[in-house]
Biopython code that builds the backbone (N, CA, C, O; Angstrom):
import numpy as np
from Bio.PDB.StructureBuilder import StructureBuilder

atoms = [
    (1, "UNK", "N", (105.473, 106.733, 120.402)),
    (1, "UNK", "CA", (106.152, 107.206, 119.221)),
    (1, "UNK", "C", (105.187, 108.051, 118.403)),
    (1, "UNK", "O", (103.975, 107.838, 118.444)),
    (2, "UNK", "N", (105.657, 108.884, 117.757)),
    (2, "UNK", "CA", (105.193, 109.968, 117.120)),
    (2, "UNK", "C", (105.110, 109.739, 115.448)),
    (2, "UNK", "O", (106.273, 109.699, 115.045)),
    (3, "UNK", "N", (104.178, 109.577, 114.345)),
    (3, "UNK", "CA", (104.466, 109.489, 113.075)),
    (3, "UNK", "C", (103.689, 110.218, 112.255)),
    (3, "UNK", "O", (102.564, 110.622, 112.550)),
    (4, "UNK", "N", (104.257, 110.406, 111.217)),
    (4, "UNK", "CA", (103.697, 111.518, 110.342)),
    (4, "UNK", "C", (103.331, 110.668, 108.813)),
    (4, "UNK", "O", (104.136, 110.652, 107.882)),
    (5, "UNK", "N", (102.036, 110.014, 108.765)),
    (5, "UNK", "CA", (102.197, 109.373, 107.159)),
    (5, "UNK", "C", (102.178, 110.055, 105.919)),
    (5, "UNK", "O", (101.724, 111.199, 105.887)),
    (6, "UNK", "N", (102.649, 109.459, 104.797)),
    (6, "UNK", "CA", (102.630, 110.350, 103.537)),
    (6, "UNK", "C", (101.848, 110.079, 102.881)),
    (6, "UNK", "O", (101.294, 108.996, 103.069)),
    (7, "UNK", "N", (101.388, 111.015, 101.690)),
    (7, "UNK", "CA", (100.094, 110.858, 101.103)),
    (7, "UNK", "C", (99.570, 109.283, 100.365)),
    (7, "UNK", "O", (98.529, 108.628, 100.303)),
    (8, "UNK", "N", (100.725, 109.194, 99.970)),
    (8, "UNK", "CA", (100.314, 107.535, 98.969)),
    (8, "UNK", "C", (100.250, 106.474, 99.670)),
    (8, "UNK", "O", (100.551, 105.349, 99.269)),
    (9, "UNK", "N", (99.624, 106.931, 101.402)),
    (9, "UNK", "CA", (99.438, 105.633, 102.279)),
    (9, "UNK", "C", (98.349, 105.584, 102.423)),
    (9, "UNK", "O", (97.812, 106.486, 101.781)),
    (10, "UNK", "N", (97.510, 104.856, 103.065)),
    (10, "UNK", "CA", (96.361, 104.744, 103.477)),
    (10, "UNK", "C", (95.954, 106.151, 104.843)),
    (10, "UNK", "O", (96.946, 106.555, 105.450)),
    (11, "UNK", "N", (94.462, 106.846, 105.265)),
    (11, "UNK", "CA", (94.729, 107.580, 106.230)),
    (11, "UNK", "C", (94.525, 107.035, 107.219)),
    (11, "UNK", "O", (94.803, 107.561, 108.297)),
    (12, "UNK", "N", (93.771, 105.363, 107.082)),
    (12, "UNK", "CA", (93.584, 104.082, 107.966)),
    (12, "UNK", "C", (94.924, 104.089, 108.962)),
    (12, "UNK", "O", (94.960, 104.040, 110.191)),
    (13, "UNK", "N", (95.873, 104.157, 108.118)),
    (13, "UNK", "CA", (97.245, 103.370, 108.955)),
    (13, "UNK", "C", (97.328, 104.911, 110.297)),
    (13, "UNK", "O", (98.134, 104.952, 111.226)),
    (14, "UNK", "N", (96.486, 105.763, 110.052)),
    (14, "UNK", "CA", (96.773, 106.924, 111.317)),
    (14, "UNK", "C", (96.070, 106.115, 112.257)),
    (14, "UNK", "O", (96.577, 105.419, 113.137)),
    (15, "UNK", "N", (94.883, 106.262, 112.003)),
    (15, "UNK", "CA", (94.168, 105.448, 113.037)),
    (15, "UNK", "C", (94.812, 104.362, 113.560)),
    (15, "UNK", "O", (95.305, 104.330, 114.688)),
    (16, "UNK", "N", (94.819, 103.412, 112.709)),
    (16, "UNK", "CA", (95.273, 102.220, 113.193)),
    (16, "UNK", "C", (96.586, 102.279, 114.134)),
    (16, "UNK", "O", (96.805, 101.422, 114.990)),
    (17, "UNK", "N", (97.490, 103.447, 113.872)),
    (17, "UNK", "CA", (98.801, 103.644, 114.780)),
    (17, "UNK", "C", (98.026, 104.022, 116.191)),
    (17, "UNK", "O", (98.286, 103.410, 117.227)),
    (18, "UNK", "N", (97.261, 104.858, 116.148)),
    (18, "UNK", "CA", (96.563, 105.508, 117.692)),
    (18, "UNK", "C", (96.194, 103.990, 118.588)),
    (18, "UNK", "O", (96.482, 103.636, 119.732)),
    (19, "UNK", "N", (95.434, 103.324, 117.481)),
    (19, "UNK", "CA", (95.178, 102.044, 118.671)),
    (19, "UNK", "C", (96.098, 101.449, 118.982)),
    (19, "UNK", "O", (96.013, 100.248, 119.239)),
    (20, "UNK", "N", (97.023, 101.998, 119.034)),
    (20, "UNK", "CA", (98.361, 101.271, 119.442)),
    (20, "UNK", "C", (99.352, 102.163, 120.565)),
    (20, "UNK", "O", (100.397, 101.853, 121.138)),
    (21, "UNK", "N", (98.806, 102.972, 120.580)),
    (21, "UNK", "CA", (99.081, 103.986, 121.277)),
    (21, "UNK", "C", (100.294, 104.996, 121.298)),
    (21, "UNK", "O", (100.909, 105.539, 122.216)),
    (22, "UNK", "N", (100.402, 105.038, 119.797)),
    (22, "UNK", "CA", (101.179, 106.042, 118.998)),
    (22, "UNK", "C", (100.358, 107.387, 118.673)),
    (22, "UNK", "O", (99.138, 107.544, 118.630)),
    (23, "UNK", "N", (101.514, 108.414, 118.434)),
    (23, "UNK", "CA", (100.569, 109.742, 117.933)),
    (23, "UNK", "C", (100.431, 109.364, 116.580)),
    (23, "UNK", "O", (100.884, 108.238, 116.373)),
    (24, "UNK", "N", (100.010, 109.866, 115.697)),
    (24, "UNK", "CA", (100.292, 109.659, 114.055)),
    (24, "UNK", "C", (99.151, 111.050, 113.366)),
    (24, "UNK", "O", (98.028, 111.320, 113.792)),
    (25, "UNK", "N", (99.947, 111.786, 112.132)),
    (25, "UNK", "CA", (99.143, 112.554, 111.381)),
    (25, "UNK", "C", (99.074, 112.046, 109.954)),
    (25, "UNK", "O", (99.925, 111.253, 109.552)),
    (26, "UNK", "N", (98.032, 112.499, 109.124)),
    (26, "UNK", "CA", (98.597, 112.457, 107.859)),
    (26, "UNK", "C", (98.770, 113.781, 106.981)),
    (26, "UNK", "O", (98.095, 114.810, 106.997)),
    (27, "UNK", "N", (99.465, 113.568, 106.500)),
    (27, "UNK", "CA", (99.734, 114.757, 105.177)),
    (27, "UNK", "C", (98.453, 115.106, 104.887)),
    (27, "UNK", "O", (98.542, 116.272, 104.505)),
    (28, "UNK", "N", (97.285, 114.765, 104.845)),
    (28, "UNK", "CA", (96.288, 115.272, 104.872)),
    (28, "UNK", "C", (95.747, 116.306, 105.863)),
    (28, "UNK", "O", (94.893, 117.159, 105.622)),
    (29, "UNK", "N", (96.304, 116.116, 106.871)),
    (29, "UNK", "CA", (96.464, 116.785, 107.976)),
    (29, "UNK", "C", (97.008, 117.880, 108.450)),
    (29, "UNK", "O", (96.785, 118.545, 109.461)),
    (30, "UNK", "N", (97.948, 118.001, 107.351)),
    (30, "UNK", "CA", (98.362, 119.567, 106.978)),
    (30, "UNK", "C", (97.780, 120.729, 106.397)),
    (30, "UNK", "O", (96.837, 120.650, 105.608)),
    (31, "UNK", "N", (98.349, 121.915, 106.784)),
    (31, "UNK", "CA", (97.928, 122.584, 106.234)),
    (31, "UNK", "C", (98.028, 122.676, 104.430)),
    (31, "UNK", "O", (97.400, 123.647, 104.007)),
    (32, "UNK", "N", (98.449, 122.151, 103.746)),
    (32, "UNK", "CA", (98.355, 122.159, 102.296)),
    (32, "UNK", "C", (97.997, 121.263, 101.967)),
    (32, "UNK", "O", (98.051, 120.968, 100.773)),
    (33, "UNK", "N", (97.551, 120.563, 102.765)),
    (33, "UNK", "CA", (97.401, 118.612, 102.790)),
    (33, "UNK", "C", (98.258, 117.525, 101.924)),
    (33, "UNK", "O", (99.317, 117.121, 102.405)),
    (34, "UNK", "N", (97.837, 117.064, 100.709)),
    (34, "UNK", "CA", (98.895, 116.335, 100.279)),
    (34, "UNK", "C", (99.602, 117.283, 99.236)),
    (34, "UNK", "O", (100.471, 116.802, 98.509)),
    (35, "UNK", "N", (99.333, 118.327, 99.158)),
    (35, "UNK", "CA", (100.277, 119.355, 97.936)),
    (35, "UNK", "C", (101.249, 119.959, 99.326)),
    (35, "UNK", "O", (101.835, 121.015, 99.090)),
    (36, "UNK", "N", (101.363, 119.620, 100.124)),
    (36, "UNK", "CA", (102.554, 119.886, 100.900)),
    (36, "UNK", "C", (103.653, 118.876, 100.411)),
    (36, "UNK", "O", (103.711, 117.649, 100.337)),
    (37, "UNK", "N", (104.893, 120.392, 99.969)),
    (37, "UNK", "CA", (106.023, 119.652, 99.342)),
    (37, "UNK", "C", (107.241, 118.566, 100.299)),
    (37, "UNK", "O", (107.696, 118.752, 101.427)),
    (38, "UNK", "N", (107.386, 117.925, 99.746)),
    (38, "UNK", "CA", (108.529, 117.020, 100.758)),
    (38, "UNK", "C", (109.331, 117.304, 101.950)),
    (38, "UNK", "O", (109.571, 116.716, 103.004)),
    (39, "UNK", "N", (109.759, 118.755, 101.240)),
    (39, "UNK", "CA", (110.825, 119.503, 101.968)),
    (39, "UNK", "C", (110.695, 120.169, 103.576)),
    (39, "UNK", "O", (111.429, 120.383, 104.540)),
    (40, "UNK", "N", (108.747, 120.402, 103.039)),
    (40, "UNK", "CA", (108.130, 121.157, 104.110)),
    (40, "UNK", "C", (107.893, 120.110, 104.972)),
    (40, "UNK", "O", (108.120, 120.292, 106.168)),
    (41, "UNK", "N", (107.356, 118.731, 104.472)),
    (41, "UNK", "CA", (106.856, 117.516, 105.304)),
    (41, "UNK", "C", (108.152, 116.929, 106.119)),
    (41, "UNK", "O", (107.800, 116.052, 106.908)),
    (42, "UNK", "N", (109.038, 117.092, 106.126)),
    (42, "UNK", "CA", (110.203, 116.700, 106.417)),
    (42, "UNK", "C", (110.655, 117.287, 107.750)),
    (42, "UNK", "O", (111.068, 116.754, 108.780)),
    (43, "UNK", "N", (110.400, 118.824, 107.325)),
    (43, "UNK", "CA", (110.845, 120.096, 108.384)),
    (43, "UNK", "C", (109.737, 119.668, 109.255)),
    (43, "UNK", "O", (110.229, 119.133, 110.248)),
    (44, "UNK", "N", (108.247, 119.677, 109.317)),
    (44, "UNK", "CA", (107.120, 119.565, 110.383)),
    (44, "UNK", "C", (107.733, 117.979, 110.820)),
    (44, "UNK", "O", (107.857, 118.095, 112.039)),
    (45, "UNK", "N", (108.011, 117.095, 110.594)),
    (45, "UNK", "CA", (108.325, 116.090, 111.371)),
    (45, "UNK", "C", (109.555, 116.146, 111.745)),
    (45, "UNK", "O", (109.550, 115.638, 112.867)),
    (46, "UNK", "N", (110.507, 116.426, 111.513)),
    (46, "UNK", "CA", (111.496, 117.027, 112.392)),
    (46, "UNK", "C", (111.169, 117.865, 113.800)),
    (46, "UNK", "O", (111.389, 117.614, 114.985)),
    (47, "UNK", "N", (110.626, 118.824, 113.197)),
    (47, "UNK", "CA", (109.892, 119.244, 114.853)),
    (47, "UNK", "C", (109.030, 118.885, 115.521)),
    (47, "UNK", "O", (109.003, 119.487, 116.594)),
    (48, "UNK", "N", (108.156, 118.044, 115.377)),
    (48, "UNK", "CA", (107.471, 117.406, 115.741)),
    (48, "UNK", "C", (108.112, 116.147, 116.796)),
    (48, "UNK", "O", (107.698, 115.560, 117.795)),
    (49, "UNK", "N", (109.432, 116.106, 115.905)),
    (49, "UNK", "CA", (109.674, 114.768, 116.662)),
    (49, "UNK", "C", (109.078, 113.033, 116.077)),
    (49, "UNK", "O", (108.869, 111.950, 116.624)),
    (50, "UNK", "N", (108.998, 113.532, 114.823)),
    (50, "UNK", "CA", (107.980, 112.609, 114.193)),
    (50, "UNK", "C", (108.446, 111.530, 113.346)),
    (50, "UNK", "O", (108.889, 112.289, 112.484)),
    (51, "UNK", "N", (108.734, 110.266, 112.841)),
    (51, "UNK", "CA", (108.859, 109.236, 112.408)),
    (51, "UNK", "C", (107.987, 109.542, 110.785)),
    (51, "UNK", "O", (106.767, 109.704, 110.810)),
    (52, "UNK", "N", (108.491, 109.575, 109.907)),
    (52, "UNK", "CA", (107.681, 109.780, 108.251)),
    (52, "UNK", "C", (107.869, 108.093, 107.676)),
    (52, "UNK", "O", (108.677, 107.166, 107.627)),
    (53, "UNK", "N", (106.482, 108.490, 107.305)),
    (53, "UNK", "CA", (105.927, 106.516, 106.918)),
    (53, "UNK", "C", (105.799, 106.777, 105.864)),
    (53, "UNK", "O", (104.887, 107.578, 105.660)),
    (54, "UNK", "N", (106.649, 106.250, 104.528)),
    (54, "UNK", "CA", (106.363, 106.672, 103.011)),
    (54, "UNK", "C", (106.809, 105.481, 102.425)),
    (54, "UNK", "O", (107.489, 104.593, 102.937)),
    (55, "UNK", "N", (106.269, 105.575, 101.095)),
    (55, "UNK", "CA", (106.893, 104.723, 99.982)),
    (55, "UNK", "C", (107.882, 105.696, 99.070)),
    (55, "UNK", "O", (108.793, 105.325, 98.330)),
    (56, "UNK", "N", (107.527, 106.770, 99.284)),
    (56, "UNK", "CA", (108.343, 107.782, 98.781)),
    (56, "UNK", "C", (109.878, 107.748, 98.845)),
    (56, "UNK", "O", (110.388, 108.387, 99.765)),
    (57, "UNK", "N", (110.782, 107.011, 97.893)),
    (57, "UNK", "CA", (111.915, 107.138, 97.559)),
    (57, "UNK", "C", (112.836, 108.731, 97.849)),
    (57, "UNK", "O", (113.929, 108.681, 98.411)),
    (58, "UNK", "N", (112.453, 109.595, 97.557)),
    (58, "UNK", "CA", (113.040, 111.365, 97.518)),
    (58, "UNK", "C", (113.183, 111.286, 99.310)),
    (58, "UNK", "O", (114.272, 111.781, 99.602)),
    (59, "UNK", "N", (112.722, 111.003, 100.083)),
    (59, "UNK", "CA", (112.807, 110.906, 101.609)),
    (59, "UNK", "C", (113.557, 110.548, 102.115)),
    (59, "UNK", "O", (114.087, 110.979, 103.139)),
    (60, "UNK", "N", (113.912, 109.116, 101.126)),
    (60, "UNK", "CA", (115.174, 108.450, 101.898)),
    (60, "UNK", "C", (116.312, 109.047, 100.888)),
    (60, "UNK", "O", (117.408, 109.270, 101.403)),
    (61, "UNK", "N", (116.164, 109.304, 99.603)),
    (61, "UNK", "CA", (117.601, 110.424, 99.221)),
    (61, "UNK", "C", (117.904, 111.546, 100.587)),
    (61, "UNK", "O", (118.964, 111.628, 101.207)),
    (62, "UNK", "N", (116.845, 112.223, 100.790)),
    (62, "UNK", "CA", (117.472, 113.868, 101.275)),
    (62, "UNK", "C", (117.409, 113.222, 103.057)),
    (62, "UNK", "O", (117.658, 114.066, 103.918)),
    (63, "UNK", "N", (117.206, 112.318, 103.356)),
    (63, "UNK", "CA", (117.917, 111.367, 104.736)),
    (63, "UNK", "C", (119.188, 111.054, 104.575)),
    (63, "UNK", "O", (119.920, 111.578, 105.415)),
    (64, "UNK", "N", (119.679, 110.426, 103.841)),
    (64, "UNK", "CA", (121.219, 110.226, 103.780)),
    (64, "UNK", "C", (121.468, 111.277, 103.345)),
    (64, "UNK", "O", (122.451, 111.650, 103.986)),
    (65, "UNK", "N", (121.145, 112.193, 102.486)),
    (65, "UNK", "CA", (122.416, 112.841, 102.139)),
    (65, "UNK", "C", (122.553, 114.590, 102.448)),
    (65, "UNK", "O", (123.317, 115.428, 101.969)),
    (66, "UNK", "N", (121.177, 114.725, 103.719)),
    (66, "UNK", "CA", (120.926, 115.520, 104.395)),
    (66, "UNK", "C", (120.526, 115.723, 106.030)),
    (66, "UNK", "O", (120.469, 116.656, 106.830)),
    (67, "UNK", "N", (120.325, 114.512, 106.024)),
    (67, "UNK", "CA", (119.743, 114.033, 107.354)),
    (67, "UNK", "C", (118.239, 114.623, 107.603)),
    (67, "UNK", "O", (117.650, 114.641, 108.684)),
    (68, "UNK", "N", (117.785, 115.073, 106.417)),
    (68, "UNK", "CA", (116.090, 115.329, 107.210)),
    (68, "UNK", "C", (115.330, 114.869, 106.096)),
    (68, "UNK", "O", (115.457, 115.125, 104.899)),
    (69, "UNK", "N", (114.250, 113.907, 106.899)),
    (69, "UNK", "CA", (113.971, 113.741, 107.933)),
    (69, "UNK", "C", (114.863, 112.970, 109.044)),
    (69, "UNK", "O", (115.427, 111.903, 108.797)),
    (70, "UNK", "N", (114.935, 113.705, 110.440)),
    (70, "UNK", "CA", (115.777, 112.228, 110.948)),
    (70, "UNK", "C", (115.573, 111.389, 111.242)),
    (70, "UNK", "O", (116.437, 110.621, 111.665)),
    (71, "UNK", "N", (114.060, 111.039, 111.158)),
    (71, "UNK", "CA", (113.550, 109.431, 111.178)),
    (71, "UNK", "C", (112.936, 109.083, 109.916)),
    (71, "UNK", "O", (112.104, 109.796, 109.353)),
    (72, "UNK", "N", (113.330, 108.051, 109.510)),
    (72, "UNK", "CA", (112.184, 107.425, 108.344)),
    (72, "UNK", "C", (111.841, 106.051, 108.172)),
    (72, "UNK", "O", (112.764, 105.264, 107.959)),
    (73, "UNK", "N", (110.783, 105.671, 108.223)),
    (73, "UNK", "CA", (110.157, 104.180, 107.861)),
    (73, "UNK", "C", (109.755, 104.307, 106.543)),
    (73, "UNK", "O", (108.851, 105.048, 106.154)),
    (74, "UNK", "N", (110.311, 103.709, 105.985)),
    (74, "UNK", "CA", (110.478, 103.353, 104.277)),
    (74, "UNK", "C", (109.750, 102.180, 104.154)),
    (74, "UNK", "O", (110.029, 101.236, 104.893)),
    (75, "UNK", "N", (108.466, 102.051, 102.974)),
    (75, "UNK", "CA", (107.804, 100.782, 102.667)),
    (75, "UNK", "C", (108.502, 100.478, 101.420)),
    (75, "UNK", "O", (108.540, 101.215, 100.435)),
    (76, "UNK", "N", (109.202, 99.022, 101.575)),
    (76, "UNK", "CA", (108.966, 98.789, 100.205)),
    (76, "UNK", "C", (108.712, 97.256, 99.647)),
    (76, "UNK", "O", (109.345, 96.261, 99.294)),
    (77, "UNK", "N", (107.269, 97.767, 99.816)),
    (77, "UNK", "CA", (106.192, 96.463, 99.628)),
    (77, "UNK", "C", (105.354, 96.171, 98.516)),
    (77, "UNK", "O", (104.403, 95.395, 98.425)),
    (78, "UNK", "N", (105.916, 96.987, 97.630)),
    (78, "UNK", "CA", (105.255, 97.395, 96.136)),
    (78, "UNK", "C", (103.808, 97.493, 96.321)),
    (78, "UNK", "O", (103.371, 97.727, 97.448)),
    (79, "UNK", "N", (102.954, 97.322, 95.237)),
    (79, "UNK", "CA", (101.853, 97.918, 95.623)),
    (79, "UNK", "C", (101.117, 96.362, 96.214)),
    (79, "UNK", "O", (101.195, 95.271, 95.650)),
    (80, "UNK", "N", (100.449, 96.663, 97.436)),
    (80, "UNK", "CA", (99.450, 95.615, 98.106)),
    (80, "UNK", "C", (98.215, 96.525, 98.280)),
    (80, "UNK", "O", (98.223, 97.675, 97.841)),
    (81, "UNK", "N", (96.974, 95.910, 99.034)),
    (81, "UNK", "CA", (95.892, 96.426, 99.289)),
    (81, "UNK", "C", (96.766, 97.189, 100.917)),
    (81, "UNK", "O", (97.888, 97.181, 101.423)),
    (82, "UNK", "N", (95.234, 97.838, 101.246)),
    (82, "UNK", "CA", (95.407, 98.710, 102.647)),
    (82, "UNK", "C", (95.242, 97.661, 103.333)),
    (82, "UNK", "O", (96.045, 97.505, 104.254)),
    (83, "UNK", "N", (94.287, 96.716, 103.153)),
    (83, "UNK", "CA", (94.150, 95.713, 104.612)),
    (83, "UNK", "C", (95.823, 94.669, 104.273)),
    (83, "UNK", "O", (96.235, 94.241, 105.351)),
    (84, "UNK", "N", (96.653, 94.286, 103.194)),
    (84, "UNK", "CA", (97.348, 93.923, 103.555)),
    (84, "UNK", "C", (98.441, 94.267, 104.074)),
    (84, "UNK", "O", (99.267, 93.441, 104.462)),
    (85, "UNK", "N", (98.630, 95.785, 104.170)),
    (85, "UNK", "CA", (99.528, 96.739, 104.831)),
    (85, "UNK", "C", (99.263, 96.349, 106.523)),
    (85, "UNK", "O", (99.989, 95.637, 107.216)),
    (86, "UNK", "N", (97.944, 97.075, 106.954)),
    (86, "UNK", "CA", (97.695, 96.846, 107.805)),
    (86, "UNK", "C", (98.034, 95.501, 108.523)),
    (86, "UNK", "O", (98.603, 95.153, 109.557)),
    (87, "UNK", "N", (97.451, 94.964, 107.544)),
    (87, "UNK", "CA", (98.169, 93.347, 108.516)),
    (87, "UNK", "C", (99.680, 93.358, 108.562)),
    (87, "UNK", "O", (100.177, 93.256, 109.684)),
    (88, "UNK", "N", (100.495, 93.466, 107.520)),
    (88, "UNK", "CA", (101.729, 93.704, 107.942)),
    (88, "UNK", "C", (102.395, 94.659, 109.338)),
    (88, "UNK", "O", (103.109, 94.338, 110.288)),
    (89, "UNK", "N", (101.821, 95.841, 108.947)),
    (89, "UNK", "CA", (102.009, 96.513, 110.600)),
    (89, "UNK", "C", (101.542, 95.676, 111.660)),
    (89, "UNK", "O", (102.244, 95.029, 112.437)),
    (90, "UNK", "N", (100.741, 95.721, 111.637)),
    (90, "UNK", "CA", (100.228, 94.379, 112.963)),
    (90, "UNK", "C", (100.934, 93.341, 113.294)),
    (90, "UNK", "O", (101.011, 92.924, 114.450)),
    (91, "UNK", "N", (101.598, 92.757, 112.155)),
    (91, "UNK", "CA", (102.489, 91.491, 112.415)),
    (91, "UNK", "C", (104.004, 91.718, 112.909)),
    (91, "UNK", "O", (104.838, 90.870, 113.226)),
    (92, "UNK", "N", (104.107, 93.139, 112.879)),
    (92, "UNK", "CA", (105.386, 93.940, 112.225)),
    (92, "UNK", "C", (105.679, 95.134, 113.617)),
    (92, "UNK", "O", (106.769, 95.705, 113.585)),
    (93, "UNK", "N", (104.654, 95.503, 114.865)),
    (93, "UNK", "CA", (104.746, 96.403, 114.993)),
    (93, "UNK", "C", (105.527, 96.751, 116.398)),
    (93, "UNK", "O", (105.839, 97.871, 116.803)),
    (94, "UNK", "N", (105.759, 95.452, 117.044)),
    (94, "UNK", "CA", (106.744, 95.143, 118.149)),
    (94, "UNK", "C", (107.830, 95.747, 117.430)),
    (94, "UNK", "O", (108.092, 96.932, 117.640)),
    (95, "UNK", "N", (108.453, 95.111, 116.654)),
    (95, "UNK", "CA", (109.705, 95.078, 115.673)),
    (95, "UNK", "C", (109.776, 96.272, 114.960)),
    (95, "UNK", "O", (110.708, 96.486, 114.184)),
    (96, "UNK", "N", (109.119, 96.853, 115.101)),
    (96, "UNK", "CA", (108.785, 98.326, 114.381)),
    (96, "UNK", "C", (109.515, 99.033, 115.106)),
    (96, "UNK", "O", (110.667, 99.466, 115.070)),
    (97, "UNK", "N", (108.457, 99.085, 115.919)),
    (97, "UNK", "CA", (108.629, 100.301, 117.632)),
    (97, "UNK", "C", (110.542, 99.921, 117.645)),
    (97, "UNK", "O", (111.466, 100.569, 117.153)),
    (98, "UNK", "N", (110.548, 98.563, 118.457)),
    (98, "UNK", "CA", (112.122, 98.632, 118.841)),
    (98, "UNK", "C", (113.090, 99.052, 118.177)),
    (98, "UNK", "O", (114.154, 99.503, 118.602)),
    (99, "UNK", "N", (112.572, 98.845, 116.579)),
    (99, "UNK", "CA", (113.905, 99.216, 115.214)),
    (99, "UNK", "C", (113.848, 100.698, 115.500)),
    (99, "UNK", "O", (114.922, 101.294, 115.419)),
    (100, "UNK", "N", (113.081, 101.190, 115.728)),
    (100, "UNK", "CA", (113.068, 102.484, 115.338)),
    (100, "UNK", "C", (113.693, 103.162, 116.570)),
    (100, "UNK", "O", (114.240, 104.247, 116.369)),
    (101, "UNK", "N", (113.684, 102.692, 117.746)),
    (101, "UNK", "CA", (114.972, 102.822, 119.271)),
    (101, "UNK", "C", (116.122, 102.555, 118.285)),
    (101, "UNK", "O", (116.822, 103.552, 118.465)),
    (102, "UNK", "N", (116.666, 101.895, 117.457)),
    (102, "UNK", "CA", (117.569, 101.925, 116.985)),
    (102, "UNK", "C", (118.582, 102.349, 116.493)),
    (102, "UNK", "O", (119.784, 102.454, 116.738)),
    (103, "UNK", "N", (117.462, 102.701, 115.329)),
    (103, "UNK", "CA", (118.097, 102.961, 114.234)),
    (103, "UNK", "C", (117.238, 104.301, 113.508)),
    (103, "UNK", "O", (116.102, 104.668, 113.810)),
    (104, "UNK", "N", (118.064, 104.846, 112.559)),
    (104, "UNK", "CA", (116.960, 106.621, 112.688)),
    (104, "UNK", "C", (116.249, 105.559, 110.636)),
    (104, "UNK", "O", (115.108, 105.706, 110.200)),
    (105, "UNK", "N", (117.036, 104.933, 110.127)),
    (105, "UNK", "CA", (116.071, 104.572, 109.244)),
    (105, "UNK", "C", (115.813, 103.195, 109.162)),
    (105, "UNK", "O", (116.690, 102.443, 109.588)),
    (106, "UNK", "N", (114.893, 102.768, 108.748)),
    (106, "UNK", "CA", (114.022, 101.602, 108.942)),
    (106, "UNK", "C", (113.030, 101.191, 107.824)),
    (106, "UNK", "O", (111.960, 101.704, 107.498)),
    (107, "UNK", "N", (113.681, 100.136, 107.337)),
    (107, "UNK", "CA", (112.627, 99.566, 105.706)),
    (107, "UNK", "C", (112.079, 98.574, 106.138)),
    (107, "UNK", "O", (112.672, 97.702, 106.774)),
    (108, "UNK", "N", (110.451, 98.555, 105.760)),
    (108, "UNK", "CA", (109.776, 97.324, 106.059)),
    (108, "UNK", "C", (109.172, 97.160, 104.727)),
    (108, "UNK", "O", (108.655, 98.024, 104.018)),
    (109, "UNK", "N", (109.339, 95.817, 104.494)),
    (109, "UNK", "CA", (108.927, 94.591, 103.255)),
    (109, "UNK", "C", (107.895, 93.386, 103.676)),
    (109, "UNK", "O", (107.736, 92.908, 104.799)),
    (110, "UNK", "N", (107.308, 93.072, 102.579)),
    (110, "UNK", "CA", (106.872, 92.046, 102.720)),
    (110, "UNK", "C", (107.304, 90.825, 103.842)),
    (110, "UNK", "O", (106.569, 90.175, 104.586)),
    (111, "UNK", "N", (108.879, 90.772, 103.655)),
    (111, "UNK", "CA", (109.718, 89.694, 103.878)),
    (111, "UNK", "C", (109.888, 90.300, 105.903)),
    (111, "UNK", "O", (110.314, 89.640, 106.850)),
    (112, "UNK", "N", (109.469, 91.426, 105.885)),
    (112, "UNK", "CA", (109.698, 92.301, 107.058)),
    (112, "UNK", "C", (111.003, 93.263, 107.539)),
    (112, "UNK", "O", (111.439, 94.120, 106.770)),
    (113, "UNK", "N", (111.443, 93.100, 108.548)),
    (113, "UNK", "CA", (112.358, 94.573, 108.777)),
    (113, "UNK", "C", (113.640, 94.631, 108.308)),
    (113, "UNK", "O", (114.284, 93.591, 108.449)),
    (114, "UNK", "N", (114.127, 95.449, 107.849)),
    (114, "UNK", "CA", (115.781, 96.295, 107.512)),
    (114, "UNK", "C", (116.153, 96.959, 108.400)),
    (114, "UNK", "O", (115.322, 97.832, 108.646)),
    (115, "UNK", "N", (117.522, 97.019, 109.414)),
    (115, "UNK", "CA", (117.679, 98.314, 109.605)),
    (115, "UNK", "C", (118.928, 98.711, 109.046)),
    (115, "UNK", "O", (119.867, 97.954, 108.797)),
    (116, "UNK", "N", (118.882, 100.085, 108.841)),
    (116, "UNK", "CA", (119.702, 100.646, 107.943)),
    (116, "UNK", "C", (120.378, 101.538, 108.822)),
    (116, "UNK", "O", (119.620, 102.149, 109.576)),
    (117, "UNK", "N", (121.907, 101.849, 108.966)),
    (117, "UNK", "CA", (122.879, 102.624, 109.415)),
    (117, "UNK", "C", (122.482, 103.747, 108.548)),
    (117, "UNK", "O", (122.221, 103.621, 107.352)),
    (118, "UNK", "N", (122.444, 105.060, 109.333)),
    (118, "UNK", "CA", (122.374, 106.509, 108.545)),
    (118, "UNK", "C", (122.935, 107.638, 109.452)),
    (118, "UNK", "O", (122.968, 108.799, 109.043)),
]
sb = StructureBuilder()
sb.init_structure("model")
sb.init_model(0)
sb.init_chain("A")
sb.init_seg("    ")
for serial, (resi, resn, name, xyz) in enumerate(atoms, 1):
    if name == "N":
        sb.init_residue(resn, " ", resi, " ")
    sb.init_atom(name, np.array(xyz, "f"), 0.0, 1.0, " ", f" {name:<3s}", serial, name[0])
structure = sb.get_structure()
């Protein structure tokens, strides 16, 4: 699987996706890096083929009510540290992968996975 993280994530969680044997970029990773606007981050993972990992609310508006991005993993885990993210993915990432065969959006919590019809 292919993912594209957004700026207000850790750039850990890229790495940490590779050892798993996912692609993953971050918005840093762009060419405007994190002043790349939503709209544009949306369009590059669309072609890409790419899964967008955000806490960013505006993502999952212009998903429903546009369809792009057409994948999204939505956190909403309020604010934790990076290592407790990380551990969540880790605990989380079987269930990740398969939700995301699923379903095109996908919220992970504390409590763990959503999937959401879109």
């Amino acid at each position: 699987m292919n993912f594209l993280v957004d700026a207000q994530l850790p750039r850990s969680l890229v790495q940490w996706f590779k050892t798993t044997g996912c692609e993953a970029i971050h918005t840093l990773d762009l060419k405007q890096g994190n002043r790349t606007p939503d709209k544009a981050i949306a369009q590059i993972a669309d072609k890409r083929r790419a899964i967008i990992v955000t806490k960013d609310a505006d993502f999952l508006d212009t998903h429903l009510l546009e369809g792009s991005p057409a994948k999204l993993l939505i956190l909403s885990t309020g604010n934790i540290s990076n290592r407790k993210l990380l551990e969540l993915f880790a605990a989380n990432m079987e269930t990740i992968l398969e939700s995301l065969e699923q379903s095109n959006l996908v919220e992970l919590n504390q409590a763990g996975l959503i999937l959401h019809d879109s």
